[in-house]
C-alpha positions in Angstrom: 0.0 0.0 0.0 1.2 3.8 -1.0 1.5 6.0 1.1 -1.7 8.1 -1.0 -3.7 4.9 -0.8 -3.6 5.2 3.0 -4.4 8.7 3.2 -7.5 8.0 0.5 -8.4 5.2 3.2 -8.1 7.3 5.8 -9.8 10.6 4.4 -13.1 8.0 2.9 -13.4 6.6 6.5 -13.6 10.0 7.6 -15.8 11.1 4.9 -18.3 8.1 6.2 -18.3 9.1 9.5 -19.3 12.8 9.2 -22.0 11.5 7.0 -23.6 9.4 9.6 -22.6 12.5 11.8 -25.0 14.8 9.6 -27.3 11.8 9.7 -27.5 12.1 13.5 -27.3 15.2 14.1 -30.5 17.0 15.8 -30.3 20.0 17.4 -33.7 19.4 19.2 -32.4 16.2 21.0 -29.4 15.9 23.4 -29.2 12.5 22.9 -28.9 12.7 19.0 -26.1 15.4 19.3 -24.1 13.3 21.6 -23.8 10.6 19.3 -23.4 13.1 16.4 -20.5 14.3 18.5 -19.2 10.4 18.6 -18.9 9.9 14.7 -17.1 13.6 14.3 -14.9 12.2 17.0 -14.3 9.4 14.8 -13.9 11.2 12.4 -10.9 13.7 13.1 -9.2 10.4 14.5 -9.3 9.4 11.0 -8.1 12.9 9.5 -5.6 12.6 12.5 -4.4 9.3 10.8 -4.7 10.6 7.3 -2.1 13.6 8.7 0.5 11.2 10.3 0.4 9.6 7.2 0.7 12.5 4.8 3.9 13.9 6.8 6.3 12.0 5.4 5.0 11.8 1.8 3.5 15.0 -0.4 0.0 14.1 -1.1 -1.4 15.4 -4.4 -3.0 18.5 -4.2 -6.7 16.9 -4.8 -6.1 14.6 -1.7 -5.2 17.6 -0.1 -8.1 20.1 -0.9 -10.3 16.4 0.0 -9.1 16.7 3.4 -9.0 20.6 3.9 -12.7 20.2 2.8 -13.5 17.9 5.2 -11.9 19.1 8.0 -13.7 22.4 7.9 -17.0 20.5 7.4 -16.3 18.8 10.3 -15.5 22.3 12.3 -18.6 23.8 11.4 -20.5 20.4 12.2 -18.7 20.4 15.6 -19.5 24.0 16.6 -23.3 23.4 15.7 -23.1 20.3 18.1 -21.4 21.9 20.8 -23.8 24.8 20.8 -27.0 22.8 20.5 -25.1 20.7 23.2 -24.4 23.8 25.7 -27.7 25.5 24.8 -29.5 22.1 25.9 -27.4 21.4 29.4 -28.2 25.4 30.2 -32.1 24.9 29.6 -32.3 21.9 31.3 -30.1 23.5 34.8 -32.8 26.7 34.0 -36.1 24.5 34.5 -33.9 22.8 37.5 -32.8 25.6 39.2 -35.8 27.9 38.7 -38.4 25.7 40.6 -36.6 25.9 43.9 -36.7 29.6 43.3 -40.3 30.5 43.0 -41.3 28.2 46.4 -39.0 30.3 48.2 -40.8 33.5 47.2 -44.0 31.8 47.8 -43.2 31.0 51.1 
């Protein structure tokens, strides 16, 4: 195996796993964000791999714009998750902490 073959490998196994990412992701449901946070995980291990293996070789510049394109989909994928994510914990500790709040005005 080239060392371009294992970059390809590495970069489509990456590719997959944002697609099941975007497949999973739903803003509306914690649960569905958490496991769209697992396959972008997966897959920056994978770009991770594809790096290591690119350093000592020059990948052609198609296998390169193929990762740089990924890896910024998988940024902008990320920041969506982690704000749905954050936005979700908050609202969920608001309707927590807010009851204990109004029976203490109430007496």
């Amino acid at each position: 195996m080239t060392p371009e073959t294992g970059i390809l490998a590495s970069i489509a196994r990456a590719e997959g796993h944002v697609r099941q990412a975007r497949q999973s992701w739903d803003p509306c449901d914690l649960s569905g964000c958490e496991q769209c946070a697992g396959h972008l995980q997966q897959a920056i291990d994978e770009m991770k791999g594809a790096h290591e293996g690119a350093s000592g070789a020059r990948p052609a510049p198609a296998t390169k714009a193929r990762l740089v394109r990924l890896r910024n989909e998988a940024e902008v994928l990320s920041r969506l998750v982690d704000s749905a994510m954050a936005f979700s914990r908050g609202l969920a500790l608001r309707t927590v902490s807010e009851e204990p709040v109004h029976s203490e005005l109430k007496g």
